[in-house]
Backbone as CSV, one residue per row, in Angstrom:
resi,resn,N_x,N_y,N_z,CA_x,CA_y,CA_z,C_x,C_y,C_z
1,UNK,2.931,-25.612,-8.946,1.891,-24.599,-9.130,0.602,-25.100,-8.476
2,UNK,0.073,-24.298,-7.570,-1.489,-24.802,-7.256,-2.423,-25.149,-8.121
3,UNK,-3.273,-25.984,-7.430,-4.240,-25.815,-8.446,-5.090,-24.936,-8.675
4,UNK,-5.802,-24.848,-9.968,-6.581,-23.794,-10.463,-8.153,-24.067,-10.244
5,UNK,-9.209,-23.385,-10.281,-10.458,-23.468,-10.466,-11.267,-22.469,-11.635
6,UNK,-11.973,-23.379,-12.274,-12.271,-22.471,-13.224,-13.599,-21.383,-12.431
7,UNK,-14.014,-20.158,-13.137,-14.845,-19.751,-12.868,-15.072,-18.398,-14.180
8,UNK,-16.343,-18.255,-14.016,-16.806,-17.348,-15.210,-17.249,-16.046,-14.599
9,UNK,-16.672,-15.069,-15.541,-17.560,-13.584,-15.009,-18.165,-12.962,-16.089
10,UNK,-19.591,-12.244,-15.751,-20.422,-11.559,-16.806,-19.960,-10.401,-17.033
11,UNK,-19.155,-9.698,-17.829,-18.860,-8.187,-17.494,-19.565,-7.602,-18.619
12,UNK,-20.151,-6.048,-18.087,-20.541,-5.488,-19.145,-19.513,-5.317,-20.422
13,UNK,-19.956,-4.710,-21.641,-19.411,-5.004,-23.270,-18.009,-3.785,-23.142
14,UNK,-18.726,-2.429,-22.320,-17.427,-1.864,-22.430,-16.263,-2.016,-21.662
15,UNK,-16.611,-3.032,-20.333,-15.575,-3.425,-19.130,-14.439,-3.910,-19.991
16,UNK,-15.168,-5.334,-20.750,-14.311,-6.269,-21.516,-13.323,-5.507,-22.680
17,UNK,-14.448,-4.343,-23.141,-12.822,-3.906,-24.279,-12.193,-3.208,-24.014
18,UNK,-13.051,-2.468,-22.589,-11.124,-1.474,-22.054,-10.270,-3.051,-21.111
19,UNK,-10.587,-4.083,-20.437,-9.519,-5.016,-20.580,-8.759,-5.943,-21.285
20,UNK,-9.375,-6.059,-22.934,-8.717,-6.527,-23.832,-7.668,-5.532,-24.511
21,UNK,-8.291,-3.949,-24.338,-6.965,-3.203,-24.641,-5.972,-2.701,-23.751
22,UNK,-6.534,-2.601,-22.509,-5.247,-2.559,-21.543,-4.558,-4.071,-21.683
23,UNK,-4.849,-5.115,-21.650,-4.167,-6.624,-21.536,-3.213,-6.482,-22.580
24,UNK,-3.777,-5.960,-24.018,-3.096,-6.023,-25.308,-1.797,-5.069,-25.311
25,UNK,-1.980,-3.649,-24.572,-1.075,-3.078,-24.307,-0.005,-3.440,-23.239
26,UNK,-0.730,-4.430,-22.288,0.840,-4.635,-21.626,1.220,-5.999,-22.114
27,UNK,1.002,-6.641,-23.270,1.159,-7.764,-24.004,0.827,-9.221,-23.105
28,UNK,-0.733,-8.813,-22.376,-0.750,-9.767,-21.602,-2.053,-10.489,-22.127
29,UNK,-2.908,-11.847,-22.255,-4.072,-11.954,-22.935,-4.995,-11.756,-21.669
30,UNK,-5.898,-11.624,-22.134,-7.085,-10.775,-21.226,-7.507,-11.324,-19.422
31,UNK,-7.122,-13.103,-20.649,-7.390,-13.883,-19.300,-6.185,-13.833,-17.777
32,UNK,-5.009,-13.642,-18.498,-3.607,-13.369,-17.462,-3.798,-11.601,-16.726
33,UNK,-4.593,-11.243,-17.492,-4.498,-9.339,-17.190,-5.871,-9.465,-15.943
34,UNK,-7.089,-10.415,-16.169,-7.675,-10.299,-15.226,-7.053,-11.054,-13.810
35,UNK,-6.054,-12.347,-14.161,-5.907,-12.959,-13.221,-5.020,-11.780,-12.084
36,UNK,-4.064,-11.161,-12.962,-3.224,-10.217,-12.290,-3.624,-9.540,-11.487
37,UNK,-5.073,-8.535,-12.399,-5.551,-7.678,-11.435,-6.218,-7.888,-10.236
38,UNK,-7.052,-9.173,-10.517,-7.449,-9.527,-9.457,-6.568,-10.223,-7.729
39,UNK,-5.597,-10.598,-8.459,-4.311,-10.845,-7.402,-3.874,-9.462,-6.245
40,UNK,-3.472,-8.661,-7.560,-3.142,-7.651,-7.591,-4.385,-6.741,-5.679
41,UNK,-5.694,-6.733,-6.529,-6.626,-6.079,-5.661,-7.022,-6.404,-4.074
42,UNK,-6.642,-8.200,-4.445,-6.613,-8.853,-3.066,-5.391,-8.551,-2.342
43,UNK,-4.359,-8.188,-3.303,-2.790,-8.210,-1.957,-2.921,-6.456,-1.419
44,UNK,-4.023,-5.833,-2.411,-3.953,-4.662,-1.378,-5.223,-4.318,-0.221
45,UNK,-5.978,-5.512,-0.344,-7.094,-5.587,0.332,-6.541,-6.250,1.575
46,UNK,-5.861,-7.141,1.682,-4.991,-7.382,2.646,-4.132,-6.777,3.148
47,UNK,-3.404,-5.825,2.621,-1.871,-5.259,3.155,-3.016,-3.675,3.701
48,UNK,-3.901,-3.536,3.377,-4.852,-2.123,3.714,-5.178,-2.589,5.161
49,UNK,-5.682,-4.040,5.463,-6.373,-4.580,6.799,-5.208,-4.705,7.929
50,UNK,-3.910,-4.950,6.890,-2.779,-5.153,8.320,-2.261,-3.682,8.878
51,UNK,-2.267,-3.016,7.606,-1.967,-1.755,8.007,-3.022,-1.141,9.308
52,UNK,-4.771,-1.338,9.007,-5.526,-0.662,9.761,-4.717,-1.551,11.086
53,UNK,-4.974,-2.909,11.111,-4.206,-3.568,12.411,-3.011,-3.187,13.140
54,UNK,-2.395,-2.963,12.255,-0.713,-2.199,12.654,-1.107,-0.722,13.659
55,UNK,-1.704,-0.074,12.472,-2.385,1.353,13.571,-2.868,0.941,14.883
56,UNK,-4.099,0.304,14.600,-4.786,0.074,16.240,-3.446,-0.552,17.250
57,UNK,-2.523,-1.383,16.961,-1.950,-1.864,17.474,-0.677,-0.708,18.086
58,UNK,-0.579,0.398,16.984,0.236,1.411,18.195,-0.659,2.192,18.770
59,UNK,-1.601,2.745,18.626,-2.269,3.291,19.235,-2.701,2.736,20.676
60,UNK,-2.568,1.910,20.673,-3.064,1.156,21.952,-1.502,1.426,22.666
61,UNK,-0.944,0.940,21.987,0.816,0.711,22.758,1.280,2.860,23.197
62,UNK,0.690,3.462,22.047,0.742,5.111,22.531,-0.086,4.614,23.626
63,UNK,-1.395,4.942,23.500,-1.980,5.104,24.524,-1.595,4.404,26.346
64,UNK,-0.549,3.494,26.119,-0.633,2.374,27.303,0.562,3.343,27.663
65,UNK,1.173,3.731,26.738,2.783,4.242,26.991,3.005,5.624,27.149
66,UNK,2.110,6.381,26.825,2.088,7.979,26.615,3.419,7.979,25.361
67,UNK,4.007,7.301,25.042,5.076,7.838,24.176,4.777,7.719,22.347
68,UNK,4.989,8.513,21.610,4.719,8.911,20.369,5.745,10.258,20.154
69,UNK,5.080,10.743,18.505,5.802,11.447,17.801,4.563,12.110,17.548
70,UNK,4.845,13.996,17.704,3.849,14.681,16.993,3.763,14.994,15.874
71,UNK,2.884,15.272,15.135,2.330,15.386,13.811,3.865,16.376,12.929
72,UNK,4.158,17.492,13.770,5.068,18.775,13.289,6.344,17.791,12.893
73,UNK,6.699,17.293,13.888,7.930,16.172,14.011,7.796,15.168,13.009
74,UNK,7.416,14.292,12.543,6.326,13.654,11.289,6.581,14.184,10.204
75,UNK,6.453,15.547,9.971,6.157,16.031,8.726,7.575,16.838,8.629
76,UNK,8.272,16.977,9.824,9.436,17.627,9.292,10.713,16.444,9.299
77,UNK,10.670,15.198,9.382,11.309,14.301,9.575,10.802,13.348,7.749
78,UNK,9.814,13.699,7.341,9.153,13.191,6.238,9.597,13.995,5.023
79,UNK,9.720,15.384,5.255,10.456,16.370,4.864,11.718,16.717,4.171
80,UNK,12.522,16.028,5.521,13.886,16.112,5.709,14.420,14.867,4.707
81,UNK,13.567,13.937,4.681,14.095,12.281,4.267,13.998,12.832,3.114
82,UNK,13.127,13.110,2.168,12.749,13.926,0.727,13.814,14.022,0.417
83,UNK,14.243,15.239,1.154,15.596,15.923,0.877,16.812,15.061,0.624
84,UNK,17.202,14.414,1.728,17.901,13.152,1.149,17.607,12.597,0.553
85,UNK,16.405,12.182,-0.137,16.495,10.857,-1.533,16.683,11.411,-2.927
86,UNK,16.682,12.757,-2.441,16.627,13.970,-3.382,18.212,14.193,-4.048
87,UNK,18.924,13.923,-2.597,20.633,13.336,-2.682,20.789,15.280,-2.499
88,UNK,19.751,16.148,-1.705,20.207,17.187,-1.367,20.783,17.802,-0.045
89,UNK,20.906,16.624,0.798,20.848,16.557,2.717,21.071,15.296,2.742
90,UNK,21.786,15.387,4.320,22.110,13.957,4.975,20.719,13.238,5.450
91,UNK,20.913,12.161,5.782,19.930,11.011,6.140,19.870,11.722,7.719
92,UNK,17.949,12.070,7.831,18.072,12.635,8.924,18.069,11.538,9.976
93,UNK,18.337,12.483,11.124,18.539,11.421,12.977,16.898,10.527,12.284
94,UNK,17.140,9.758,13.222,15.661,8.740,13.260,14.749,9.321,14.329
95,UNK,13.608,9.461,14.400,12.803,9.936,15.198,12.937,9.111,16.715
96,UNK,12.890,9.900,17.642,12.845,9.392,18.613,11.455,9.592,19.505
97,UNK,10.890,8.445,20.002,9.545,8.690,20.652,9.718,9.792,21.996
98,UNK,8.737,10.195,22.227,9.163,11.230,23.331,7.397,11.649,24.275
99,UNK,7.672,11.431,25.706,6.125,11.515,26.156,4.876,12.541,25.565
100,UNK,4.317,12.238,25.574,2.881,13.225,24.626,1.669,12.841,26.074
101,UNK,1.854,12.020,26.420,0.730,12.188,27.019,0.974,12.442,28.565
């Protein structure tokens, strides 16, 4: 296990008792419910920055390539998958990129 560092936070009176009763309700003590959340806020503060990275990174590769998927295609392929997880339709074709620009 890494090591730990201690550190203190001031929270206002009502912060602390809606997290001693959310902690209490998921049978966690206050101090494990903040460590969580705070874990928790950083892995989506990170996975939000790779995502923006991921975007710029096709966009550039659309743009270099003219090839992409339009929005209609997207939403009826997003659609279609529904439907299958729905277990009401087959697993649709996979999108195929196709020139746009």
């Amino acid at each position: 296990m890494p090591p730990t560092i201690a550190t203190s936070l001031k929270l206002p009176a009502e912060l602390k008792a809606a997290i001693d009763e959310d902690a209490r309700k998921q049978g966690l003590s206050s101090h494990a419910y903040m460590v969580r959340t705070l874990a928790d806020a950083s892995e989506r503060a990170r996975l939000r920055e790779q995502f923006t990275q991921d975007a710029l990174a096709a966009e550039q590769d659309m743009l270099a390539t003219g090839m992409g998927h339009t929005l209609e295609d997207v939403r009826a392929y997003f659609a279609q998958m529904a439907e299958y997880r729905a277990g009401r339709a087959e697993r649709p074709a996979p999108l195929v990129p196709r020139k746009l620009l």
